[in-house]
MARDREN-234207 format. One record per atom (N, C-alpha, C): x, y, z negated. Coordinates in steps of 0.1 Angstrom, whole numbers, plus 5000, padded with zeros to 4 digits. Last residue first. Layout:
REM MARDREN-234207
XYZ
...
REM end
This chain:
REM MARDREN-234207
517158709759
516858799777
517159019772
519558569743
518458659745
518058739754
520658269744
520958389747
519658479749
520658039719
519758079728
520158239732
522458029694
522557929710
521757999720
524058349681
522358259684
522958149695
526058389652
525658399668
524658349673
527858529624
526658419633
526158489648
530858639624
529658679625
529258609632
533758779630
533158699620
531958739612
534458809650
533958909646
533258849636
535558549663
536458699663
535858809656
534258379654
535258359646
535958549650
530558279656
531358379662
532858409651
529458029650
529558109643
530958189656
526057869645
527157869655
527458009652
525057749614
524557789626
526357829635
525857649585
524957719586
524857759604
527857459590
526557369590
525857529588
529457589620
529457549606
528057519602
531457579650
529657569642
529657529629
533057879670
532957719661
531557709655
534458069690
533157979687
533257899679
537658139690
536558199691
535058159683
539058169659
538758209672
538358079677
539158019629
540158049638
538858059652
537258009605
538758119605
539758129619
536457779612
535557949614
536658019610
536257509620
537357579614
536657729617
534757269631
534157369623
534857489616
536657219653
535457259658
534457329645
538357029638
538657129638
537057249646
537556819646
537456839633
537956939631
538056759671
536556739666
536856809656
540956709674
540056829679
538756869674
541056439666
541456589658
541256679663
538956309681
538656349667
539356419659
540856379705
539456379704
538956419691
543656439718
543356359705
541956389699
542856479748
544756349742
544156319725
539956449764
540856529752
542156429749
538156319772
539256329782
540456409773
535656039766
536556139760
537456179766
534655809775
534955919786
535756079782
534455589764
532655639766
533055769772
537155539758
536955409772
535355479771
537755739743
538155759755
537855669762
537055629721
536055779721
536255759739
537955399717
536955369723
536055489725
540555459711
540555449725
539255419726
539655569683
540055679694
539955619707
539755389674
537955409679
538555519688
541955189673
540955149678
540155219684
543455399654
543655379673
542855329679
542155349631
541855479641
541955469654
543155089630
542055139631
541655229634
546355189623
545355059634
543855109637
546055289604
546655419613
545955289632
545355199586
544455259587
544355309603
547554979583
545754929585
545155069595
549555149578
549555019591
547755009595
548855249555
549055319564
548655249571
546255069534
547555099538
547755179548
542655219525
544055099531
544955199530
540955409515
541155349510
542355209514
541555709536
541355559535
541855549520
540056079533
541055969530
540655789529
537456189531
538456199543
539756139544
535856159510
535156119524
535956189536
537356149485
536656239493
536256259504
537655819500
538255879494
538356039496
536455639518
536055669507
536455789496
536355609549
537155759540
536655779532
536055329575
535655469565
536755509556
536155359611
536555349597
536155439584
533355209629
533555299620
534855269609
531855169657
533055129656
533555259645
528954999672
529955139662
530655059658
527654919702
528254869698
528355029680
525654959725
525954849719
526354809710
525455279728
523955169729
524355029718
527955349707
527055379716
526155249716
530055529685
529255449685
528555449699
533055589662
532755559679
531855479678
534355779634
532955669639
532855659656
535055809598
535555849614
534755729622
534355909569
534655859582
534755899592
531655919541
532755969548
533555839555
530055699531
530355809524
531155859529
529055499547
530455479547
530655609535
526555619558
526455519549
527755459543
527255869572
526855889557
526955759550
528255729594
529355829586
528555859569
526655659605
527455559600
527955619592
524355879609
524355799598
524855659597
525755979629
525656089617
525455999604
525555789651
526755819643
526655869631
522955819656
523455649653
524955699644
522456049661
521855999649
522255899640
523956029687
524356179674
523956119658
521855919698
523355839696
523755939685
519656029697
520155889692
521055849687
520656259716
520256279702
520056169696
523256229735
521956259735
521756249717
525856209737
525156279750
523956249745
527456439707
527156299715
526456359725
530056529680
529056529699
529056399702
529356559646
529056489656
529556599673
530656609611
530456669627
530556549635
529756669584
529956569592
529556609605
531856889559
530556799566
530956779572
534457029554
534656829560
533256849554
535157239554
534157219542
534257089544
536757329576
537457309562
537057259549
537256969590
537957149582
537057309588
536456789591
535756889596
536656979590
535456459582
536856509588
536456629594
533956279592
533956389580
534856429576
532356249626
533656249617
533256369605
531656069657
531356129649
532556149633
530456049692
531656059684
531456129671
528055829710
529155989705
529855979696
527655729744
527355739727
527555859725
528855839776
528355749768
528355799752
530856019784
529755979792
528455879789
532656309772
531656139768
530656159782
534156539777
533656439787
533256299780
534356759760
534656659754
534756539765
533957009771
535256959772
535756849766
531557219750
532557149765
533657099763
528657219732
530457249734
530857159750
526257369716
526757279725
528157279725
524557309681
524957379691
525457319707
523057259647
523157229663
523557349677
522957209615
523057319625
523557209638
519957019599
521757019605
521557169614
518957109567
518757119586
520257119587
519956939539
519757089546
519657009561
521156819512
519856789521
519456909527
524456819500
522856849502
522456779511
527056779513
526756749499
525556809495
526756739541
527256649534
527056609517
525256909570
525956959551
526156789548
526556849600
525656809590
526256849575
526557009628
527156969618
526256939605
526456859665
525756949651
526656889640
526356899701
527256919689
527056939676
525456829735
525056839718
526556819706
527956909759
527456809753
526756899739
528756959792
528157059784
527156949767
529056829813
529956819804
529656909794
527656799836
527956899836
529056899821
526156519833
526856539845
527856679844
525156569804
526656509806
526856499820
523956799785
524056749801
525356709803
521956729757
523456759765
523156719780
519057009758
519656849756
520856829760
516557179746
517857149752
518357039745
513057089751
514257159738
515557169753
511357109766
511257199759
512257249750
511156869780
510056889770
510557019762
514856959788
513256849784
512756849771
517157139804
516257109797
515357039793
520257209797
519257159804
518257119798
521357589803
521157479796
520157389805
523957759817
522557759820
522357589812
526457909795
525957819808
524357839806
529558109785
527558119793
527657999796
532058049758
531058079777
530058049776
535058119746
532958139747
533058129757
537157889737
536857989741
535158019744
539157819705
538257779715
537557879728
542357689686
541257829694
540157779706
543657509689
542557519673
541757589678
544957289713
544857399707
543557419699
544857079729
545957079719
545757249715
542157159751
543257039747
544257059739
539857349740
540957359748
542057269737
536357349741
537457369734
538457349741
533957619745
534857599752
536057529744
530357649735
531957639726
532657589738
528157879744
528457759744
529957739739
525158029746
526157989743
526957889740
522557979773
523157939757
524557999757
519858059796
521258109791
521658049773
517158149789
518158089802
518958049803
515258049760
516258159769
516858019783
514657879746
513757989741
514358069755
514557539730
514757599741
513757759747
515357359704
514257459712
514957519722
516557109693
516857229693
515757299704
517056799671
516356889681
516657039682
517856659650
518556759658
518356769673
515556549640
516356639630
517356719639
515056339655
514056449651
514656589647
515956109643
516356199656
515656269659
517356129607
516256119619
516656159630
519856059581
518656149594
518056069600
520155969550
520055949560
518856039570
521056189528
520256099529
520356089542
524156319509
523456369515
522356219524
526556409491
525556379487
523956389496
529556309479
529056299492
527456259486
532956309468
531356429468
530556399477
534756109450
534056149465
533456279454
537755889444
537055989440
535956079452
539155629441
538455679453
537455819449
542555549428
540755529429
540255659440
545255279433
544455459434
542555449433
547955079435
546355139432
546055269434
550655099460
549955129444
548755129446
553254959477
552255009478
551655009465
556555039475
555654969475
554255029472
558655149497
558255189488
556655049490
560855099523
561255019510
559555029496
559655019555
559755129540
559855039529
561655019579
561154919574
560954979557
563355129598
562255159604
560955039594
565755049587
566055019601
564255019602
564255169554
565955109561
565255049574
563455379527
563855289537
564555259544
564955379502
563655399505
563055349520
567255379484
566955379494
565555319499
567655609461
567055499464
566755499476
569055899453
569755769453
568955639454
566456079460
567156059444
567955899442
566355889487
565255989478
565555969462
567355819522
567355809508
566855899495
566755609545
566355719542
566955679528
568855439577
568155419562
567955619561
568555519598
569255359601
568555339581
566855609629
566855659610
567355509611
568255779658
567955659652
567455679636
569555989672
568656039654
567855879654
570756019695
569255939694
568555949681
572656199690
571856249702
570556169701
573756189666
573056259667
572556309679
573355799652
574255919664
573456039660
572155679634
573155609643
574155699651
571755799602
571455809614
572855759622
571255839565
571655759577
571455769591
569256109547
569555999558
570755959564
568856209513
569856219528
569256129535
569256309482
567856279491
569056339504
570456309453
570756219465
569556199475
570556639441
569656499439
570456449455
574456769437
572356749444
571456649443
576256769431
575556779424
573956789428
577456849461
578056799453
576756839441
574856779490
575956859484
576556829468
572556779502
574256689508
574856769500
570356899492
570956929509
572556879509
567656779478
568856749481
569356829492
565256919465
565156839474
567156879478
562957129449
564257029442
564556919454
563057429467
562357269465
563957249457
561757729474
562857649459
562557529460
561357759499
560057739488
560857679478
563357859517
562157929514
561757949506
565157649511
565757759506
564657859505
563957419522
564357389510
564357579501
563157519549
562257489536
562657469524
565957519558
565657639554
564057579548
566857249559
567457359551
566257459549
565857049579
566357039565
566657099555
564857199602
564057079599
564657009581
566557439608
565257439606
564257299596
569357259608
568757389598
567457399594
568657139629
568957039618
568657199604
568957349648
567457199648
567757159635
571557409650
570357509646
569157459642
573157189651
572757269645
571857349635
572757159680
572057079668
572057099656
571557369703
572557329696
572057239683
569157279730
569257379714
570057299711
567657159752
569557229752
569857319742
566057029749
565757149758
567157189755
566756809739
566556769751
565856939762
566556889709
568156879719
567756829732
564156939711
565057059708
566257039713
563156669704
562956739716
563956859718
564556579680
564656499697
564756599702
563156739661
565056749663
565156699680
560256609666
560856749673
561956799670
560956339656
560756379669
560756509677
561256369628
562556339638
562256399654
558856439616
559456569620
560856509624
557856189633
557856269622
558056389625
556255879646
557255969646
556556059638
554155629644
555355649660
556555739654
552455679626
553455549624
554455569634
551755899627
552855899620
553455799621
549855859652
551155929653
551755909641
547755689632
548855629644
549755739645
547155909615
548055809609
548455709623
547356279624
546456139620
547656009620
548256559610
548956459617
548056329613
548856909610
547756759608
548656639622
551557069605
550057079603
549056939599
554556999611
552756889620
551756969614
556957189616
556057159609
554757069614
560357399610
559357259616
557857259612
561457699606
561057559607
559957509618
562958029608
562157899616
562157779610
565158199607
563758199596
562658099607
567558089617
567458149601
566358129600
566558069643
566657979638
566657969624
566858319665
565758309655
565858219645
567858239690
568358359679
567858379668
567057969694
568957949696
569058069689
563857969693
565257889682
566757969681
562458049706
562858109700
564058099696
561657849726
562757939734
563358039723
559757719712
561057669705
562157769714
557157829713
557657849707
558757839703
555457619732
555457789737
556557859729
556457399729
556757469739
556857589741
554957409704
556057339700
557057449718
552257359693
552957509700
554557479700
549457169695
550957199695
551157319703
547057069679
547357189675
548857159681
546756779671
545656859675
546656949683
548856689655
547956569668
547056619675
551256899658
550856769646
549856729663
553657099658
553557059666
552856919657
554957439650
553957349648
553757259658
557557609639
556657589651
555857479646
556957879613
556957749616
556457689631
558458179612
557958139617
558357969621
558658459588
559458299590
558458239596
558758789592
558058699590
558458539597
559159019601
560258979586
559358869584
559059099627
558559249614
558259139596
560159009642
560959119640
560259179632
558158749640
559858739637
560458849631
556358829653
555858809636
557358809631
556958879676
556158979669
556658979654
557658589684
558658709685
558258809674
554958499682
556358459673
556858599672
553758649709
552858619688
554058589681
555158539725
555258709724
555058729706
555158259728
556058349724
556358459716
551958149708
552358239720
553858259716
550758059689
550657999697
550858099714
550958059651
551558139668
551758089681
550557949627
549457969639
550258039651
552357959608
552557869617
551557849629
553958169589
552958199601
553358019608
555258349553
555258259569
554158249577
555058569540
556158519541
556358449554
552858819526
553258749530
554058649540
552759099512
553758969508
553658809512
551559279526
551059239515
551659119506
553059299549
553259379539
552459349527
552059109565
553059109560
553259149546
549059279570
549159159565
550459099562
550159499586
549559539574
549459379562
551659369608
552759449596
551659469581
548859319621
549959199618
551059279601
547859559621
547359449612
548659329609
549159659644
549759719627
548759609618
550759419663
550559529661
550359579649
548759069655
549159179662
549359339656
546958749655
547558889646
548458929652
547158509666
547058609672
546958749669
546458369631
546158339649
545858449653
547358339603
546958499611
547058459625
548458269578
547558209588
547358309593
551058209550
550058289561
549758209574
552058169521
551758129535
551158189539
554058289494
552658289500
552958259518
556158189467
556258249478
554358269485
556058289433
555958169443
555958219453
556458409412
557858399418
557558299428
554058469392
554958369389
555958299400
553358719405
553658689390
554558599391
553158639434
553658719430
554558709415
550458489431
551858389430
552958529434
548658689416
549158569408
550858489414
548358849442
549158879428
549458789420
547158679462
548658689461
549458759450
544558689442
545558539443
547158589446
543758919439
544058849431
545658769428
543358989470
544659039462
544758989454
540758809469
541658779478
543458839470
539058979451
539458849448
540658769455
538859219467
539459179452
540359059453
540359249505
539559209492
539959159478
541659429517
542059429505
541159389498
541459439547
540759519541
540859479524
543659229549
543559399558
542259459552
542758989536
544159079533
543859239543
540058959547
540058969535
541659049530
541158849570
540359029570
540359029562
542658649569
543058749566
542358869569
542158369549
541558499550
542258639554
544358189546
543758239563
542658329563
547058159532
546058279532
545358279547
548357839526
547957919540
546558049534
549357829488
548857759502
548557879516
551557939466
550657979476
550057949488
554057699455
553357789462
552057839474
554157489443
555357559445
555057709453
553157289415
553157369423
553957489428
554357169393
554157119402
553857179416
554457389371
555557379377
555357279387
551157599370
552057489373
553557439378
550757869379
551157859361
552357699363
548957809395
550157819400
550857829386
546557699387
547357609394
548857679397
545457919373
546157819366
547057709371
545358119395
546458119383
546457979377
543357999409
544957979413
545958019404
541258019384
542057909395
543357909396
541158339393
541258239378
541958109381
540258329413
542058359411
542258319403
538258039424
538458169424
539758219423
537457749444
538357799432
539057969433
534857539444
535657699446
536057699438
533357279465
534057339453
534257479458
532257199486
532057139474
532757179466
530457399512
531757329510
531457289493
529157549538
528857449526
530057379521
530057889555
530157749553
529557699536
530458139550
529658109559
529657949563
532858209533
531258199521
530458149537
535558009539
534558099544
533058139534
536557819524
537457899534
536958049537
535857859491
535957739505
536657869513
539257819487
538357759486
537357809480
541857949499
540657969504
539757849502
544757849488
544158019487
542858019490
545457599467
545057639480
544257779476
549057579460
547657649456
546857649463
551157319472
550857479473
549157449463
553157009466
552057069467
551757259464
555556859478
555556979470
554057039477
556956509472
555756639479
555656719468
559156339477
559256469472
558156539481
558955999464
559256099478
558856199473
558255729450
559355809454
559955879469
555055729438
555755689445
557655739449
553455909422
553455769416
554455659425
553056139428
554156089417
554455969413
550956149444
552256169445
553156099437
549056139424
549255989434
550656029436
549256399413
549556259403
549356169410
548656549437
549556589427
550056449423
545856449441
546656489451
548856439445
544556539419
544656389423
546056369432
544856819416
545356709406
545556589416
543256859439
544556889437
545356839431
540856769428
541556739438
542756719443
539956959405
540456829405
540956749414
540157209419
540957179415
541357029411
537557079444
537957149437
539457179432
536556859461
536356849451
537056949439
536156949489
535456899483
535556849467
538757129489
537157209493
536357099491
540656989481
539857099473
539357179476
541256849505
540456829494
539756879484
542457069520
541156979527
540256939513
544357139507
543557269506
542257099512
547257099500
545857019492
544657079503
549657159515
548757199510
547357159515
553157129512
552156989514
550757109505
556056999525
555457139519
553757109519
557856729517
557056819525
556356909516
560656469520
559856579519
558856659524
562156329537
561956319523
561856399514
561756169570
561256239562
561556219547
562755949583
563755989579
563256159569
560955759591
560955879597
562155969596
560255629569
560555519581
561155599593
558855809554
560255819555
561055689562
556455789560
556755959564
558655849563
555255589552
555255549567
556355679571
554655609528
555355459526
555655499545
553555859525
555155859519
555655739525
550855789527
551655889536
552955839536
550355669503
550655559514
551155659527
550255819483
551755699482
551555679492
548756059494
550056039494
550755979493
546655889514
546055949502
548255939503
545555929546
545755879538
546355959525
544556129568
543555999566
543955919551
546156319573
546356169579
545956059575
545056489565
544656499579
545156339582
546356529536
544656439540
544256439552
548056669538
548356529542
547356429542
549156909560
547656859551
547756679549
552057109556
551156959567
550256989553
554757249564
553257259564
552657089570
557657099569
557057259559
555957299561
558956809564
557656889572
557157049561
561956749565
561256829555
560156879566
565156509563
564056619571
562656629566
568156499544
566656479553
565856549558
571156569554
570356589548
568956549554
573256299567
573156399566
571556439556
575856049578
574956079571
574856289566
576455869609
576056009608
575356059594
578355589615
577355649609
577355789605
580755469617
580355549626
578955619629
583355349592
582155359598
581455459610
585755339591
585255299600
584355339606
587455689579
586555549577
585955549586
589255839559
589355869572
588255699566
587756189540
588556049541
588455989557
586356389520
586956369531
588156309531
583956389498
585256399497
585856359515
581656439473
581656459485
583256449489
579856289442
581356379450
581156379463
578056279433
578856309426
579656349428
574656359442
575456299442
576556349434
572156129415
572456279425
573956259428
571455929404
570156009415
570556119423
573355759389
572255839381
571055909392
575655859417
575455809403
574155899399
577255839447
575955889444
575855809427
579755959468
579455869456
577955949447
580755969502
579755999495
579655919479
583056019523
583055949514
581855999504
583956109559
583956109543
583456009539
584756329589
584456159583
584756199567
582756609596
584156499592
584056399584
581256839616
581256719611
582356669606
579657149605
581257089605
580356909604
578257429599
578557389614
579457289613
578057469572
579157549579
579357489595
575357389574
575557479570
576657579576
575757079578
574957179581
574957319583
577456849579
577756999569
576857089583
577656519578
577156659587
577056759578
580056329579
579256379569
578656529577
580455949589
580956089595
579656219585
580955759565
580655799576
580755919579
580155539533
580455619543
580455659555
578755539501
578355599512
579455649520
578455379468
579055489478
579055449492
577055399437
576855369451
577755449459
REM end
């Protein structure tokens, strides 16, 4: 097959018209010639953190929507799943991959479960991660977000980064707002990157004391602003990355859309195309193409480099897709779960009322971190209830794989004015997190989501509106198209009962994340993240 058009050399900063000859999967020659064409072919683009179970879908069908995108590849840690089903998870994860043509490079996940202060369905100790990292499938060291566990040197915790030590794999890091000598103390234990930095200053920090900083920008979680003034001197050790990305946004855009943005803040292109094509490759040893003589044939086509059109994607010489239309065909897969828990009552998430004063979860629009605050609760018969003139809504998490008391708390900033919203979608343990404005409706949700074995749910007086996530009760069983449809559905119906959040259920689902600041509620009770340590709803006189 041969390829031509103007050839983007990355690396040495050079465009010149050429001539591409691709045999067998990789290319054969690279050569400079003079030709019509006016096509831009260049290396593809590489998400270097994502959860690919955030997008609801199981990997062939990620892959069938990621390279419509010009994606053809990703740094890709399991971890959602193998907190419900363990190592086997991972496998799964692993072997669907393969079953399609696109390059996911699955990590170890470091923290299962994330927290011992959560219910989660598996663990995998160092024993574990040795064996997974032993794997040549595996490329490395998933997000260490234990990091009190790295600054006070827990065993088990050094274990792990000694294993992917041993075996030459790199290690992720998670350290939201790490600073000063913890920050250097947690480096220094070998680890490499940071995609939690949701501050300049936090980048910068992590930059000059040797740490490769991913800006992040998925459906919850963007730091994309706070972070890209980095670029123009920092760009060597910077990527891209979505973290979580639900399946309407993918269908819209990838990791193309933050090259966009970068050149519409006046970053050389260059530097954007390094981040988003090269330097993952060169971090985490990927077998992934960079345009070069003897390289697997993984590149894109593109119309120009001011609009990055994807005119076609290509992955070991196949073209995969073409003018926003995926060549890869859809596969079987089975539905593997853990979901072991009986329908509620509305009884069951009642809460007493003992004090003047609750604490309360603050969460904040595109960010993981939430903030504490006081309010005065409201009250009947005795318990507390949401008060939706005040926005102060019921919030509980339900264990998933037992029969336990739901934990119940409040939170702000959801604005339902109606039903509630519900999802088994919870990082990190994925129970089943509800807010609703009253305890019915919490109930009506809690058990669409159990009788679906996992899902995502908009319900009120009249109507639910459930997709389900047979698949460890956080992955569809459909195609992208279907799924990424059907989410859009309930999301606009979280927002026509008053949801004011831009992405509601990925915010929700993050609300059980207890590794990241401040307040969150894990099915054991409402948990204080900065001093990691349970906290009471009822403030004590």
């Amino acid at each position: 097959m041969i390829l031509k058009g103007n050839i983007v050399d990355i690396e040495n900063q050079r465009i010149y018209k050429g001539q591409v000859i691709i045999e067998n999967g990789r290319i054969q020659s690279i050569t400079e010639q003079e030709t019509d064409s006016e096509d831009y072919i260049l290396p593809g683009f590489i998400d270097a953190h994502i959860h690919i179970e955030s997008s609801m879908l199981v990997p062939s069908e990620f892959a069938r929507l990621a390279v419509t995108h010009g994606t053809v590849a990703t740094v890709s840690d399991p971890h959602e799943i193998a907190n419900v089903l363990g190592k086997d998870g991972v496998y799964y994860m692993i072997n669907n991959g393969k079953e399609v043509p696109f390059k996911f490079n699955f990590g170890a996940p470091s923290c299962v479960p994330a927290t011992s202060f959560e219910s989660a369905g598996a663990v995998i100790d160092s024993e574990g991660i040795k064996e997974l990292l032993a794997n040549d499938d595996i490329k490395y060291l998933a997000e260490m977000m234990n990091y009190p566990g790295v600054l006070f040197a827990d065993d088990e915790v050094m274990k792990k980064i000694e294993w992917a030590k041993h075996f030459n794999k790199p290690v992720d890091g998670h350290a939201p707002g790490l600073s000063g000598e913890d920050v250097k103390k947690y480096i220094s234990a070998g680890i490499s990157t940071d995609h939690e930095s949701f501050t300049y200053e936090e980048g910068l920090e992590k930059l000059q004391n040797g740490m490769k900083i991913i800006i992040r920008e998925g459906s919850a979680a963007k730091n994309f602003n706070a972070l890209i003034d980095l670029v123009p001197e920092h760009y060597e050790n910077m990527m891209f990355c979505s973290d979580d990305k639900h399946p309407d946004d993918l269908i819209v855009s990838h990791i193309d859309a933050l090259v966009k943005r970068g050149l519409s803040h006046g970053i050389d292109i260059f530097k954007l195309l390094k981040m988003a094509c090269i330097n993952p490759v060169k971090h985490y040893n990927l077998d992934v193409g960079l345009l070069k003589e003897g390289d697997p044939a993984d590149f894109i086509v593109v119309n120009n480099l001011t609009e990055l059109t994807i005119l076609k994607t290509f992955i070991n010489g196949e073209c995969v897709a073409e003018n926003g239309h995926s060549n890869i065909q859809p596969i079987p897969f089975n539905c593997p779960n853990n979901f072991h828990t009986d329908f509620k009552e509305v009884s069951d998430f009642k809460i007493a009322a003992t004090s003047e004063k609750i604490n309360v979860i603050e969460a904040l629009d595109g960010e993981l971190i939430t903030n504490p605050i006081i309010a005065i609760p409201k009250i009947e018969d005795g318990h507390i209830v949401s008060d939706v003139e005040n926005d102060i809504l019921k919030i509980v998490v339900v264990n998933r794989y037992s029969n336990t008391e739901p934990a119940v708390a409040f939170i702000k900033n959801f604005g339902l004015k109606a039903g509630a919203i519900a999802s088994s979608v919870a990082h990190d343990s994925h129970n089943i997190i509800c807010v609703g404005v009253n305890d019915e409706m919490i109930c009506k949700a809690v058990n669409a989501i159990i009788k679906e074995k996992g899902g995502v749910c908009a319900v009120s007086e009249n109507d639910a509106h459930v997709l389900g996530l047979p698949v460890a009760g956080i992955m569809s069983n459909k195609d992208g198209i279907t799924t990424g449809e059907l989410y859009q559905k309930i999301d606009q119906r979280a927002k026509e009962m008053g949801a004011t959040l831009h992405a509601p259920y990925m915010t929700l689902s993050f609300m059980a994340l207890l590794v990241i600041p401040a307040l969150k509620l894990s099915d054991f009770g409402l948990f204080d993240g900065s001093k990691f340590e349970f906290t009471p709803v009822n403030i004590a006189e």
